[in-house]
C-alpha positions as CSV (number, residue, x, y, z in Angstrom):
1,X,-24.0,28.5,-6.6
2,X,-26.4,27.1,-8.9
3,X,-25.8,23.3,-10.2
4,X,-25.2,23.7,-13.5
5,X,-21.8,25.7,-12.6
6,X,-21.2,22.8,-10.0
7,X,-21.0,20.8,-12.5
8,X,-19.0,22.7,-14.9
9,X,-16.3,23.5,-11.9
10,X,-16.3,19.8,-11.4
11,X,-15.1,18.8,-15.0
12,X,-12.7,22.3,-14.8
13,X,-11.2,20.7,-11.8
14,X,-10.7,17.5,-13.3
15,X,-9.5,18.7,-16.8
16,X,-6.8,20.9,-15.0
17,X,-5.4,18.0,-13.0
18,X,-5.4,15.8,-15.9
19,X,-3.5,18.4,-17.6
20,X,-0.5,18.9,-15.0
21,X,-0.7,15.1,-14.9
22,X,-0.6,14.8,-18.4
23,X,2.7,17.2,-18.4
24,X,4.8,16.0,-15.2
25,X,4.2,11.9,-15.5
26,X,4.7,10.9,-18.4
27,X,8.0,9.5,-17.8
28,X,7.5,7.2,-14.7
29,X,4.1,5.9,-16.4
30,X,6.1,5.1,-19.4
31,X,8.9,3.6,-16.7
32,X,6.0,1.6,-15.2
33,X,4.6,-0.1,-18.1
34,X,8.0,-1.2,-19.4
35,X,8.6,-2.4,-15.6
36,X,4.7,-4.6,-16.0
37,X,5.8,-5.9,-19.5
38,X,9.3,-7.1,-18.7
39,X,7.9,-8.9,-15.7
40,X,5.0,-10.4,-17.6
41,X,6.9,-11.6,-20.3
42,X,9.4,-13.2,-18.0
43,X,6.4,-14.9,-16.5
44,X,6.1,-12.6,-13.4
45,X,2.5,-11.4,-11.8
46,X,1.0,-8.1,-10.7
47,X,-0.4,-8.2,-7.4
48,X,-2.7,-5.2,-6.6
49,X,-4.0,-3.7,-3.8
50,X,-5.7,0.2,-2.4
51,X,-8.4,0.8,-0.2
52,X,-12.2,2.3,-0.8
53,X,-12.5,3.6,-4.4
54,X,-8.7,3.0,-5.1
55,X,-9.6,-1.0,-4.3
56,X,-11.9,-0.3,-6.9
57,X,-9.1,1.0,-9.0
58,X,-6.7,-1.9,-8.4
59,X,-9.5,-4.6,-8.8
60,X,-10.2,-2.5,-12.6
61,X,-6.6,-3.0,-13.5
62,X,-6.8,-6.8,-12.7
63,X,-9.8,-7.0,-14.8
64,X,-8.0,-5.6,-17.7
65,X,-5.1,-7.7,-17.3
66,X,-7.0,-10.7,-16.9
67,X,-9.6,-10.1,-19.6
68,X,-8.6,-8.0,-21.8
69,X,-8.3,-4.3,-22.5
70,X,-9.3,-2.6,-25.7
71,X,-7.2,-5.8,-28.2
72,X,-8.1,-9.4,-28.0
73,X,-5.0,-10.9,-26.5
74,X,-4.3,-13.7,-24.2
75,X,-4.9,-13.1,-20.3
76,X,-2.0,-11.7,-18.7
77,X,-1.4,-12.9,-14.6
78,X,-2.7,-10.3,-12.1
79,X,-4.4,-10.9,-8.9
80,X,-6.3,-7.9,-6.5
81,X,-5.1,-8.2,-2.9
82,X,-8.6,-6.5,-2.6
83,X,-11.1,-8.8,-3.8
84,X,-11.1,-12.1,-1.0
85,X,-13.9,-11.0,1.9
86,X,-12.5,-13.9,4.0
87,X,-8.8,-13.7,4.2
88,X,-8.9,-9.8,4.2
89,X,-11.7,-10.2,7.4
90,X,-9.9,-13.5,8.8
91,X,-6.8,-11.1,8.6
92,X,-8.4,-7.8,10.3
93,X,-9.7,-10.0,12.7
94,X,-6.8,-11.8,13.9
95,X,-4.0,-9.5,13.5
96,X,-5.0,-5.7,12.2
97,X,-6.3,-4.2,9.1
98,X,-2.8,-2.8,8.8
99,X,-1.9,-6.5,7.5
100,X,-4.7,-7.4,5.4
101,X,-2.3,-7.0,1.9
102,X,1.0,-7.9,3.4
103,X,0.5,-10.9,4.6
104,X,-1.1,-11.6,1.0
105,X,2.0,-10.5,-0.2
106,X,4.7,-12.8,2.1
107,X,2.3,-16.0,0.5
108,X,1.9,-15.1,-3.0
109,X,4.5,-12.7,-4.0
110,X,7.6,-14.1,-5.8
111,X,10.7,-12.0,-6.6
112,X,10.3,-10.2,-10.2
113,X,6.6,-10.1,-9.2
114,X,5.6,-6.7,-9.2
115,X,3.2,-4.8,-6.1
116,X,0.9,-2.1,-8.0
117,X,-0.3,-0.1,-5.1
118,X,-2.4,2.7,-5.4
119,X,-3.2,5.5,-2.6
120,X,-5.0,9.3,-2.9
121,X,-3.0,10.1,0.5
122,X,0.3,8.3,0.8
123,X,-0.5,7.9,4.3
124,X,-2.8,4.4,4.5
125,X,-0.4,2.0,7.0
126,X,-1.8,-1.3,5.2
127,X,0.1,0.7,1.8
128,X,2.6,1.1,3.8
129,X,2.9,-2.7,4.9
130,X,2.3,-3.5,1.5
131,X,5.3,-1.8,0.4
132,X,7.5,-3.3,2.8
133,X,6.5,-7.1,2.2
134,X,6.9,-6.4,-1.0
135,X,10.8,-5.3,-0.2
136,X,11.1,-8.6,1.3
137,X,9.7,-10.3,-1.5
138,X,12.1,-8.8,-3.8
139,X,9.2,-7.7,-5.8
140,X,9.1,-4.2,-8.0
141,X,7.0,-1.7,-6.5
142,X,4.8,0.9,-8.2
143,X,2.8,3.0,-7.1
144,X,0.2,5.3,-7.9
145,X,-0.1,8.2,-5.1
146,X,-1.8,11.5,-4.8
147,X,-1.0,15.0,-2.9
148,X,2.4,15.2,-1.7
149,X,3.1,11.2,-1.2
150,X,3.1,11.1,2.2
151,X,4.6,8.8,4.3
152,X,4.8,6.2,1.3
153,X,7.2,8.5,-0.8
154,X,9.5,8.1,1.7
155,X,9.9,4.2,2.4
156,X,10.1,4.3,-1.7
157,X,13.4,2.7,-2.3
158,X,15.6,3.4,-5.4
159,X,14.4,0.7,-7.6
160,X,10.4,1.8,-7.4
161,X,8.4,3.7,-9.4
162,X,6.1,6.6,-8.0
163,X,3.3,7.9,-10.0
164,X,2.2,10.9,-7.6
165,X,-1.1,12.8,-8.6
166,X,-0.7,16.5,-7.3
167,X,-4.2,17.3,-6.6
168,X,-7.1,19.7,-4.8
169,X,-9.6,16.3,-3.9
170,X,-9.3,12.7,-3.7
171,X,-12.1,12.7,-6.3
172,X,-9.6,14.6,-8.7
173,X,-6.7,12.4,-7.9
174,X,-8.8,9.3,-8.4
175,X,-10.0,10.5,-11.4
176,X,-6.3,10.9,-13.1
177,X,-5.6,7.7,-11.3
178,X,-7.9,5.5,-13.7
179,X,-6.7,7.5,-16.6
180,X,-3.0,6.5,-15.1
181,X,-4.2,2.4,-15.3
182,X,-5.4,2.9,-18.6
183,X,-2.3,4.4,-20.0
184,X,-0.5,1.7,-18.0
185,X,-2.6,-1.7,-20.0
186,X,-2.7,0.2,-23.5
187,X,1.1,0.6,-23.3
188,X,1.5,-3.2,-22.0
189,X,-0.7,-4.0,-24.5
190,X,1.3,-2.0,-27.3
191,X,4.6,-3.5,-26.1
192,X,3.3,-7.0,-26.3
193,X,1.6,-6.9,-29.6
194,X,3.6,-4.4,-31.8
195,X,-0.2,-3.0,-32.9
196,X,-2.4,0.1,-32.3
């Protein structure tokens, strides 16, 4: 196979998984953004968390809350679980990696906050933990998953949202993923200021 079709098989792939994205989530992304922009306007947080390029991914959404996205607007609360080297080390170290976000959850998360947790597998346990401190929290979970949702889909309870990406790679799932967090802070952003 020479490159050039690599390449166009790679954007193929990803156009394709977009599309069936495009088709079968609309309603829990639309769900999930008027779950963010209830909380935020009742003064709740987001705390966000993943692991490898999906920390990447929860760190970008944190950015655009913080900052701003694509409207000049006053910074909206949202932390990323993802992004302290020392707790997330201190915790690894002294209890297990498994721990790293819940234990950032049990200190910072208030109820009404909400948990954005993002996963390609639905199978990472510190996701898993997440989830579950969150519960105790009585925090609003959501959470962007890939393939068949794993072990996460089922610890979902009735009151969170699931955003599954259906899949052939992690690159493809990530890729619909970042689409997903864009959707998610132009609708906030919509709902909040009434403007294109």
């Amino acid at each position: 196979m020479d490159l050039n079709k690599r390449i166009l098989d790679n954007f193929q792939q990803s156009i394709e998984t977009s599309t069936r994205a495009m088709e079968t989530l609309r309603e829990p992304i639309t769900l999930a953004s008027e779950r963010i922009t209830r909380a935020l306007i009742e003064g709740q947080k987001i705390l966000t968390c993943g692991n490898g390029g999906s920390a990447g991914d929860a760190q970008h959404f944190s950015s655009e809350m913080l900052n701003r996205f694509e409207t000049e607007r006053p910074s909206l609360p949202a932390i990323a679980l993802t992004t302290d080297s020392s707790t997330l080390t201190a915790i690894a170290n002294d209890y297990h990696f498994d721990e790293v976000f819940s234990k950032q959850i049990l200190a910072l998360g208030q109820p009404g906050d909400i948990l954005l947790a993002i996963t390609t597998s639905g199978r990472s346990l510190n996701i898993l933990r997440a989830l579950e401190s969150a519960h105790q929290r009585d925090m609003s979970c959501i959470i962007l998953n890939g393939r068949d949702g794993g072990e996460i889909a089922s610890s979902l309870t009735d009151g969170d949202i699931e955003i599954c990406v259906q899949g052939p790679s992690t690159a493809r799932i990530q890729e619909v993923h970042i689409i997903i967090i864009h959707c998610l802070c132009d609708l906030v952003d919509y709902q909040l200021l009434g403007r294109d």
